[in-house]
Steps between C-alpha positions, in 0.01 A plus 500: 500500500487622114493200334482693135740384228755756352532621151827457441627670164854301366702667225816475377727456175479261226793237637461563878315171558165668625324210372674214725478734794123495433456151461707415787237734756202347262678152705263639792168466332331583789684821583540614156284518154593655144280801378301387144496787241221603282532465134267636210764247252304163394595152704809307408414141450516386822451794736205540736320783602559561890840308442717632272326888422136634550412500125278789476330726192656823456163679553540309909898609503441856413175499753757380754726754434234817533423274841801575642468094558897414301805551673699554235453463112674496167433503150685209268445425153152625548391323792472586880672323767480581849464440880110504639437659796226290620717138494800667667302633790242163525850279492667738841162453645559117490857589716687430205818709346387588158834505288471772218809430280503782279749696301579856617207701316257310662653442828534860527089560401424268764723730749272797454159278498587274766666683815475220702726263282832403565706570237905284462700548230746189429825642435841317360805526687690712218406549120767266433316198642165595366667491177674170551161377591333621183802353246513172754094440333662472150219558367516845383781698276705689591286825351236366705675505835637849438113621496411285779810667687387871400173436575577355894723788512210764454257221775780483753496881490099493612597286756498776747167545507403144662483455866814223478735405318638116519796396379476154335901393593352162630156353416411374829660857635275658282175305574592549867546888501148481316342283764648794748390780366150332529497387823607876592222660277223283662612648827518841396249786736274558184413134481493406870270783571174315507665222739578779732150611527436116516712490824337836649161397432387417830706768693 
């Protein structure tokens, strides 16, 4: 059988809780691993190359880029940041997941580069909520949570243009329908194909 990891793509507004639904499936280390982006930015105290980014030169970023070897990119306060090609598809070779947590941009630039990924947006149950969620933090102002509510507003619009949408009513619910979709995906024609031929071989 294809025993290939998936890229899974996971998007979804500030205040959904995308980031606990990702580190409950990261729970199943062996089934699941978390893409590392590249940077052109200098270290942090602390960070590790391999770990927390792939710290590269912008001279190797933009020579990645003209490669065709990024998934996605994006310019911030003069640096690069973005996916590499090569590390996602090494990591599905292993069988893992590879978990691309991106914002909407992105996720969307790895839609057109990567076919083959599976694509969920994480959805709230009603505006309401994901704003009770966002002034729950109390951490931001008020100001700040009426851009972070136009700004999901324009996202939850894109979210059309994934392969699923998941609504995150429950976490475990969530992490479930995730696990699903998966399971379904790794039996889907395109990927079984070669197992087929497998089972025809000596016919």
């Amino acid at each position: 059988m294809n025993k290939e990891g998936l890229v899974l793509v996971i998007s979804g507004p500030s205040g959904v809780g995308k980031g606990t639904v990702v580190k409950e499936l990261l729970k199943s280390q062996d089934e699941f691993a978390v893409s590392v982006s590249a940077t052109t930015r200098n270290p942090r105290e602390g960070e590790q190359h391999g770990k927390d980014y792939f710290f590269l030169k912008k001279d190797e970023f933009v020579d990645l880029i003209n490669n065709d070897k990024v998934l996605e990119y994006a310019t911030y306060c003069d640096n690069y940041y973005g996916t590499p090609r090569d590390y996602v598809e090494q990591t599905i070779q292993t069988g893992k997941n590879i978990i691309l947590e991106i914002e909407v941009q992105g996720a969307l630039q790895v839609i057109k580069s990567c076919p083959n990924a599976v694509s969920i947006f994480i959805m709230p149950q009603t505006l309401a909520v994901l704003q009770d969620r966002l002034t729950g933090r109390g951490t931001e102002t008020n100001d700040v949570i009426a851009k972070r509510m136009h700004t999901a507003i324009g996202e939850i619009k894109q979210a059309t243009k994934y392969n699923y949408v998941v609504v995150n009513d429950s976490l475990d619910d969530c992490v479930n329908d995730i696990k699903q979709i998966i399971k379904a995906e790794k039996l889907r024609t395109i990927r079984m194909e070669n197992f087929v031929k497998e089972v025809l071989s000596n016919v």
